[in-house]
C-alpha positions in Angstrom: -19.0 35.8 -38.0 -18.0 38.2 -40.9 -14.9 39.2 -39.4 -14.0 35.5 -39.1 -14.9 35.1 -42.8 -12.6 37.6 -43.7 -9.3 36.5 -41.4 -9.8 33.1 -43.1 -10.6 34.5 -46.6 -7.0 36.6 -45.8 -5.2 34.2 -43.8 -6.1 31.1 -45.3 -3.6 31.1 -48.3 -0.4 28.9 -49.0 2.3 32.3 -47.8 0.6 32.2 -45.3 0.7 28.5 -44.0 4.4 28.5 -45.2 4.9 31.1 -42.8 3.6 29.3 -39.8 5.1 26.2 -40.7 8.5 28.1 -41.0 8.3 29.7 -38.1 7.0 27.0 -35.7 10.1 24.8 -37.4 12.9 27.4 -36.8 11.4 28.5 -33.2 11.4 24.8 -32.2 14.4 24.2 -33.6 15.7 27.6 -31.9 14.3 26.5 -28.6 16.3 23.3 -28.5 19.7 25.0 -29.2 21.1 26.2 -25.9 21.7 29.8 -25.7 18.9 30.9 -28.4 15.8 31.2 -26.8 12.5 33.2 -27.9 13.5 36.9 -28.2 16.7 36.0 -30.3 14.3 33.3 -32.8 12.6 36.5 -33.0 15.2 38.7 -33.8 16.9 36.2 -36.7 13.6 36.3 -38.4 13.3 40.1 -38.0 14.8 41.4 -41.6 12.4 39.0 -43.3 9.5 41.3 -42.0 10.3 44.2 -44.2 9.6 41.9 -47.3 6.7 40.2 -46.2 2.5 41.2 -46.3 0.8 41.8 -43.0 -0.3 38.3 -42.7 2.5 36.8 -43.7 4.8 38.1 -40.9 2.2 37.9 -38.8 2.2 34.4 -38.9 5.9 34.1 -39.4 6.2 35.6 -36.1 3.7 33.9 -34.1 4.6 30.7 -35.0 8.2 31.4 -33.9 7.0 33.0 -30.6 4.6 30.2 -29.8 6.6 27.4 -30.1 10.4 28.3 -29.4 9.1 28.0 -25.5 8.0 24.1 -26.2 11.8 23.6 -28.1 13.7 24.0 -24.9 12.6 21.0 -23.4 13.9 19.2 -26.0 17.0 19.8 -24.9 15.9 19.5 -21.3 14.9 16.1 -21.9 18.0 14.7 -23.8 20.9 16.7 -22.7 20.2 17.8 -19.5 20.4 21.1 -20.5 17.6 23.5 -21.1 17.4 25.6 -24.2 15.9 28.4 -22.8 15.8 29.3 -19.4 12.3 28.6 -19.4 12.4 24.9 -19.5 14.8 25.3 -16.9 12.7 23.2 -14.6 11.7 20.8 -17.4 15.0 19.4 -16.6 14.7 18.5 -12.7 12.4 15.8 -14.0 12.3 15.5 -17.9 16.1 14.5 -17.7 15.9 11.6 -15.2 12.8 10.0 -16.9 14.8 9.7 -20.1 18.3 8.4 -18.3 15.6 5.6 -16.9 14.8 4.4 -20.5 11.6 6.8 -21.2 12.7 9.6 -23.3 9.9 9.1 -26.0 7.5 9.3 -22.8 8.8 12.7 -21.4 8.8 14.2 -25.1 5.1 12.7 -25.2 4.3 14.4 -21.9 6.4 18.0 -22.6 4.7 17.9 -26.0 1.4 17.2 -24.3 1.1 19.5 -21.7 2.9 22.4 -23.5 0.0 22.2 -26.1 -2.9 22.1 -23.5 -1.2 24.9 -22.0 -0.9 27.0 -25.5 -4.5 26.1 -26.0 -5.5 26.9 -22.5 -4.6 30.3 -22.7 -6.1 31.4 -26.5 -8.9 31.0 -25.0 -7.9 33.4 -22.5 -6.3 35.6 -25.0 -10.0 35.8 -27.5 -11.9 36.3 -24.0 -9.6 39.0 -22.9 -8.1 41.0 -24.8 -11.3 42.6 -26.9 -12.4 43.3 -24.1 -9.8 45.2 -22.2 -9.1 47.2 -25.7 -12.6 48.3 -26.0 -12.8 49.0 -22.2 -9.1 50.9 -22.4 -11.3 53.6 -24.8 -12.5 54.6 -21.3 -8.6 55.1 -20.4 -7.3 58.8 -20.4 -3.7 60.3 -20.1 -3.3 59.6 -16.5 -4.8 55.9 -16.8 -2.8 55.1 -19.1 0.5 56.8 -17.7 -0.8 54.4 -14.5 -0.4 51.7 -16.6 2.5 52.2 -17.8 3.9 52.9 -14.0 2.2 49.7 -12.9 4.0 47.6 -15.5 7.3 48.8 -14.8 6.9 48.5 -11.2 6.4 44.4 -11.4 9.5 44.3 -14.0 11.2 45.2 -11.2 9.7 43.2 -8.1 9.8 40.1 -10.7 13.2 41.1 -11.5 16.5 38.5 -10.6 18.8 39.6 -8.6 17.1 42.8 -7.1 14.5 44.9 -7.4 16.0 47.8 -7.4 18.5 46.5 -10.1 15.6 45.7 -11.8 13.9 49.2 -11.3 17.3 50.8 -12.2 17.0 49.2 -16.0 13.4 50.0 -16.0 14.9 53.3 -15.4 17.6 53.3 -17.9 15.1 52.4 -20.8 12.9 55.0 -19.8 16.1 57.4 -20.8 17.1 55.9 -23.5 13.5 56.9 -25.4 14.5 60.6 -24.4 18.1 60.7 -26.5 17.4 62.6 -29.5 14.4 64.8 -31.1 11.7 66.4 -29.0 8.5 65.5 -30.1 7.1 68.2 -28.3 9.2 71.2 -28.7 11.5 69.7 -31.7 14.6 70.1 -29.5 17.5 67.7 -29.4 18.4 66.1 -26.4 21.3 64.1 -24.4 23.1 63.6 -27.9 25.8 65.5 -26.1 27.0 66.6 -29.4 26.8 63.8 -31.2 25.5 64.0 -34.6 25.0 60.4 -34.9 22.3 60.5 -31.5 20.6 63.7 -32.7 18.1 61.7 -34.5 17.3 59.3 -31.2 17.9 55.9 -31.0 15.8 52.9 -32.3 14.3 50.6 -29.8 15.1 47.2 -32.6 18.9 47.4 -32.4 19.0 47.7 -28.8 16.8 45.0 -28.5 19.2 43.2 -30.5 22.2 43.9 -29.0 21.4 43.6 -25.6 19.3 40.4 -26.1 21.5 38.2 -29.0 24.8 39.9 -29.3 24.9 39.7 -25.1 24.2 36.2 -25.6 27.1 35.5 -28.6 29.1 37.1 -26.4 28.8 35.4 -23.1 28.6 32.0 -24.7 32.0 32.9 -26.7 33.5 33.8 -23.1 32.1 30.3 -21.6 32.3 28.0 -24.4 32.6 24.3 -23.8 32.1 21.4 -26.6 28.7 19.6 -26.2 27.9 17.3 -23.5 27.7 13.2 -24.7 24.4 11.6 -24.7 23.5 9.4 -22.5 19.9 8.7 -23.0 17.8 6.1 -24.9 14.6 5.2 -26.5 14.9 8.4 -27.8 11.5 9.1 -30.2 8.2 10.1 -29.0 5.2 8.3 -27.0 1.7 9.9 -26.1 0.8 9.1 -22.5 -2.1 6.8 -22.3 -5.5 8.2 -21.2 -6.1 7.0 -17.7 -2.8 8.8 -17.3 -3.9 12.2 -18.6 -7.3 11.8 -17.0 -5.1 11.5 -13.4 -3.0 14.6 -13.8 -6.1 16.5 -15.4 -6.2 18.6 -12.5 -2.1 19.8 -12.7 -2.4 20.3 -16.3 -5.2 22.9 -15.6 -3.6 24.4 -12.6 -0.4 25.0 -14.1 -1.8 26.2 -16.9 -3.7 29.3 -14.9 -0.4 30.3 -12.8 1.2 30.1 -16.9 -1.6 32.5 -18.1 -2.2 34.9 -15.2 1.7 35.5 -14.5 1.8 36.0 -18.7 -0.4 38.7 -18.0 2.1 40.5 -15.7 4.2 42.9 -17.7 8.1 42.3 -17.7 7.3 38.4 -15.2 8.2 36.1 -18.8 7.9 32.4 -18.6 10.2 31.5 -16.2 9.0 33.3 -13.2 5.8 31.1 -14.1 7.9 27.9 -14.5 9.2 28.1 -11.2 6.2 29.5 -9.0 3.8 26.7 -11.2 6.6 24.0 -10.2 7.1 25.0 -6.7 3.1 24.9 -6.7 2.8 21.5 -7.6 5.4 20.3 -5.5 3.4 21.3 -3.0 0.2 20.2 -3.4 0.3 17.7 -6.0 -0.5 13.4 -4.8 3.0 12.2 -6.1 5.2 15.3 -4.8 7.2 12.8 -3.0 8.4 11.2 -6.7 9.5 14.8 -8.1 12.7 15.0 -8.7 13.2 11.7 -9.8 11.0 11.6 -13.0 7.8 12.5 -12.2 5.1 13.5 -14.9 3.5 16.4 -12.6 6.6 18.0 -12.7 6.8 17.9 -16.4 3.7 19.3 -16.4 4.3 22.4 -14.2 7.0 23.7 -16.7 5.4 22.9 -19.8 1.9 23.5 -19.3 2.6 26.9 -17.3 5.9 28.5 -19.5 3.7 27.3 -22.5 0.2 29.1 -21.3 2.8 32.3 -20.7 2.2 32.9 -24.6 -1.1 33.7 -24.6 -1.0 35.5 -21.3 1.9 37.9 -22.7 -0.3 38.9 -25.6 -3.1 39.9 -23.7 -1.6 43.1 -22.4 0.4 43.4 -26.0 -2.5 43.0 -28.2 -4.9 45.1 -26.0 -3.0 47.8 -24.7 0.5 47.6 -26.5 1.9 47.0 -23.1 4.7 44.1 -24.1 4.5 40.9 -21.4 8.0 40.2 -22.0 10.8 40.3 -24.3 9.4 38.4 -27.3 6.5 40.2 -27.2 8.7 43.7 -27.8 9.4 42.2 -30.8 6.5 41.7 -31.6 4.9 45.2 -31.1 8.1 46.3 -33.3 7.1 43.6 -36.1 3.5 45.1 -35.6 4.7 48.7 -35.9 7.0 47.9 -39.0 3.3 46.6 -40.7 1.8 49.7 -39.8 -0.5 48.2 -37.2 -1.2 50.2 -33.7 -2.1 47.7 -30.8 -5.2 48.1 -28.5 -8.5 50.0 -29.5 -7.2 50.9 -33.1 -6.5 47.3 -33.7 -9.9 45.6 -32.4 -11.7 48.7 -34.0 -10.1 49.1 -37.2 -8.4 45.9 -38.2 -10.5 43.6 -35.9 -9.9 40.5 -39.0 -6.3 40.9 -38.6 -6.7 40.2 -34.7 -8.8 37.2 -35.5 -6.8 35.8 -38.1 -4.0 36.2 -34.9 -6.0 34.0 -32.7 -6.5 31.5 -35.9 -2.6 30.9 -36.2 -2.0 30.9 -32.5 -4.3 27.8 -32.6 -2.9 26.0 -35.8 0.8 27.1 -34.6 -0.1 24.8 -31.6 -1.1 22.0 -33.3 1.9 22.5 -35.9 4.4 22.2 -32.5 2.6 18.9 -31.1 2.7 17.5 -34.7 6.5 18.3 -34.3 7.2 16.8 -31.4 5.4 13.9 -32.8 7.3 13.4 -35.5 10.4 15.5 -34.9 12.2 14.0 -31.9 15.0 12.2 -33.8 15.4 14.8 -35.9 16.3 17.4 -33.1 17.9 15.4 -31.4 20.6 15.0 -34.4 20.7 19.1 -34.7 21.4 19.2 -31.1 25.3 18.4 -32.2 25.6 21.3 -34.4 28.9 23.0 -34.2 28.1 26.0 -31.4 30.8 28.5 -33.2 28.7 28.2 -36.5 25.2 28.3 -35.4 26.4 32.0 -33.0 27.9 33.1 -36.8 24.8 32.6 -37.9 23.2 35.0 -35.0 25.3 37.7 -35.7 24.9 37.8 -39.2 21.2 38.0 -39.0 21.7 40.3 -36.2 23.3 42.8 -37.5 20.9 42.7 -40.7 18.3 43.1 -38.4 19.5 46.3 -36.7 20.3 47.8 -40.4 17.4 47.4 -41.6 14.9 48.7 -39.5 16.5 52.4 -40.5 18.7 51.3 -43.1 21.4 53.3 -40.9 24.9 52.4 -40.2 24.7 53.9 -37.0 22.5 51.6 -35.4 25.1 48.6 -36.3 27.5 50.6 -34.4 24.2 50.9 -31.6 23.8 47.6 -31.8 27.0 46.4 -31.1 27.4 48.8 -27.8 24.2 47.4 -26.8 25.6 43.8 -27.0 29.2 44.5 -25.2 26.7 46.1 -22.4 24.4 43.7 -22.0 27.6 41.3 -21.4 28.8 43.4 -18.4 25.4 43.6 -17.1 25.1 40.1 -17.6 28.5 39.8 -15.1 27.3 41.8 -12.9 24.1 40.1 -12.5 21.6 43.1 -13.7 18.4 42.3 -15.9 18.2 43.6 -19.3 14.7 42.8 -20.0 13.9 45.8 -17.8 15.7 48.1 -19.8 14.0 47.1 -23.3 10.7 46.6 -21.5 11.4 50.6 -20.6 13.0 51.7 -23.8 9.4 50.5 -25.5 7.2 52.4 -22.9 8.9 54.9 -22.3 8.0 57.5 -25.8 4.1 57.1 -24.2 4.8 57.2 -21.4 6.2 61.1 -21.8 3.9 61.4 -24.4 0.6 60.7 -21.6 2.3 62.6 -19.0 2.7 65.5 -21.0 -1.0 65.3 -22.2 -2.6 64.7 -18.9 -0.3 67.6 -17.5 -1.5 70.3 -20.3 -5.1 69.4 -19.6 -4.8 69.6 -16.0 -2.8 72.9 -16.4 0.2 71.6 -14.6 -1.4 70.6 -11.2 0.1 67.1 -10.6 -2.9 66.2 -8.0 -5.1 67.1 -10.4 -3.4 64.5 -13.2 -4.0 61.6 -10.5 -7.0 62.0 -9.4 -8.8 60.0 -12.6 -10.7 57.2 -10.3 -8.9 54.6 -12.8 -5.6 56.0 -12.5 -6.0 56.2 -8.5 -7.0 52.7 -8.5 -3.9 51.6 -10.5 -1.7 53.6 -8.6 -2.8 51.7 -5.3 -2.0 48.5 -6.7 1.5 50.0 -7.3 2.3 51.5 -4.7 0.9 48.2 -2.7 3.5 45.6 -5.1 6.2 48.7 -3.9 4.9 48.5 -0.3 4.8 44.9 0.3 8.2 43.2 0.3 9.5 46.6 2.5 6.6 45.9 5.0 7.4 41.8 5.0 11.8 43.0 5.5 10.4 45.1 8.4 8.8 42.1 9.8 11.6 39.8 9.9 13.9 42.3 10.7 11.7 42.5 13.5 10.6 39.6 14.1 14.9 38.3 14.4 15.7 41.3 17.1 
């Protein structure tokens, strides 16, 4: 009770609330613009960090991260187009309910079922993640290097495309952290004589140029003016009781597959979007309907890429393992305010996590007021010129990536990052993987190294912590599966 006292006491000011407010305006807004989406809200908002108290960008942030999810369906819903790619299934039925004259209804059931699905998964999250922390004391150098291991391994088996293209980015990030300084032996590596790499590179630039400038890029390359409405009665409508009461059930299954695939490291939102919808078209009473504007399915995105949030900070809060590519910047906004996720968090700034939980909640409520009242209004800023609003993105961008080391270089970074995440993009390779790896990779050397000095260089030794051995087997089982399964049906077609 005292440590609640004292997140309200601390986060319980007008900044504060301003903050949240802010953010869950801009990530809604940011949400419904196609070709935004969470990591890039983020990543705007980034060089207002370095000004703000802890609290303060804590809130900013979480209220962008919580709610830029719910903005897409906006978009979904009205235009037929999603604003993120989670929401991508919001579409398959949000967009015919509102060409049939009930666009105020699907807005009232998005809204609905993305805040039961926020909700549903805080409580998760205050359950959770104190728990794992205070058990992750128990962890040593090799549990934690198993970790680390086990999280890159589902990046890539979640991983579009491939999983080996996905394991190759993991791979790539995990380089990337070795470019510069030593922090064992002080000497420089792979700067291959560059003076400008002897000092490493920072994991915020590439983030941003890989993520945003990839996007500015590839939407430059493909633009098109904006598609004509076609919809009506737009505004918003709460779905009547008996209603909600009916679909009860899907709004709590969907919200379980959201949480429990958040948890995942590297799976994001819409993995869970589409596993949640191809759930319910399965075993839901009015499967036959989807398709053609059917609430369940509405419920399937929203609840479940909604309940993602709180699934992704369970890993990020407790162990500083990121759950997806928001939740990077995140752990850098956390860093930049001198906070350490996991034990030294719950132990030594447990008010702080509280007071996390506490705008999580009212950054849920803040989104369904939005959607309550905010329908017409997005809908108008849904015709904003494209070429402006991707200025807008690099501008901040590039602020961004200055001012995390308020060097020039990592403008230059940045913008190598972003001309490279547009070839990958071409050619069809993940980047998440890549930033997801970048951010492990510095502890992940770090445990190796440790666990290897205390086990005087015998490998088997390292491994054979019961934790870490444990760990292991459920990696090399996610490795083992899909090549046992192609064996099968090789088999199985000779």
């Amino acid at each position: 009770m005292d440590q609640i006292a004292l997140a309200i006491s601390q986060f319980a000011t007008f900044s504060v609330l301003l903050a949240v407010i802010i953010g869950c305006l801009w990530g809604t807004i940011a949400g419904a613009l196609p070709g935004i989406g969470t990591v890039t809200a983020l990543i705007v908002a980034l060089p207002f960090s370095f000004s703000l108290d802890t609290e303060t960008s804590i809130a900013l942030f979480l209220g962008i991260y919580v709610t830029s999810v719910y903005g897409g369906s906006v978009s979904a819903i009205l235009i037929n187009t999603p604003g993120t790619p989670q929401s991508a299934a919001t579409v398959l039925d949000g967009y015919p309910m509102a060409k049939a004259g009930k666009a105020d209804l699907a807005i009232g059931w998005a809204t609905f079922a993305s805040l039961f699905g926020g909700l549903f998964s805080l409580a998760v999250l205050i359950v959770a993640a104190p728990t794992l922390a205070s058990v992750s004391v128990a962890f040593g150098p090799a549990a934690i290097f198993a970790i680390i291991v086990f999280a890159l391994t589902c990046i890539a088996w979640v991983s579009r495309g491939s999983t080996l293209k996905g394991l190759l980015g993991g791979m790539i990030g995990l380089w990337l952290t070795t470019v510069g300084p030593d922090d064992l032996t002080g000497m420089t590596r792979f700067s291959f004589d560059i003076p400008a790499l002897r000092g490493g590179l920072s994991l915020i630039p590439v983030l941003i140029g890989l993520f945003a400038l990839s996007e500015v890029l590839h939407r430059a390359a493909f633009y098109f003016p904006a598609k004509t409405q076609d919809v009506t009665n737009i505004g918003f409508r709460m779905p009547e009781w008996p209603e909600i009461r009916m679909r009860f059930p899907q709004l709590v299954r969907s919200s379980v597959i959201g949480t429990f695939i958040g948890i995942l490291p590297g799976t994001g939102a819409t993995a869970a979007t589409f596993v949640s919808y191809s759930d319910l078209r399965r075993t839901s009473p009015r499967k036959e309907n989807f398709g053609k504007g059917e609430p369940d399915g509405l419920i399937a995105s929203e609840a479940s890429n909604n309940a993602v949030t709180g699934g992704a900070l369970i890993p990020t809060l407790a162990l500083g393992i990121p759950g997806d590519g928001g939740t990077v910047v995140l752990l850098g906004v956390l860093t930049i305010q001198g906070l350490t996720p996991g034990f030294d968090l719950i132990n030594n700034n447990p008010h702080i996590l509280t007071g996390a939980f506490l705008v999580i909640l009212v950054a849920n409520f803040i989104m369904f007021a939005m959607g309550a009242l905010g329908a017409r209004v997005f809908e108008r800023v849904l015709r904003m010129p494209e070429p402006v609003l991707m200025s807008m993105i690099v501008l901040f961008s590039m602020i961004g990536a200055f001012t995390v080391r308020g060097n020039l270089v990592d403008i230059l970074v940045c913008a190598i990052a972003g001309i490279l995440g547009l070839v990958l993009r071409f050619a069809n390779y993940p980047v998440a993987p890549i930033v997801i790896g970048m951010a492990l990779g510095a502890t992940l050397e770090r445990k190796l190294r440790q666990g290897m000095i205390s086990a005087q260089g015998d490998f088997i030794a390292f491994i054979s912590d019961p934790i870490a051995l444990a760990i292991l087997g459920m990696t090399a089982l996610i490795v083992l599966t899909p090549l046992i399964r192609r064996a099968r049906a090789a088999k199985a077609t000779e």
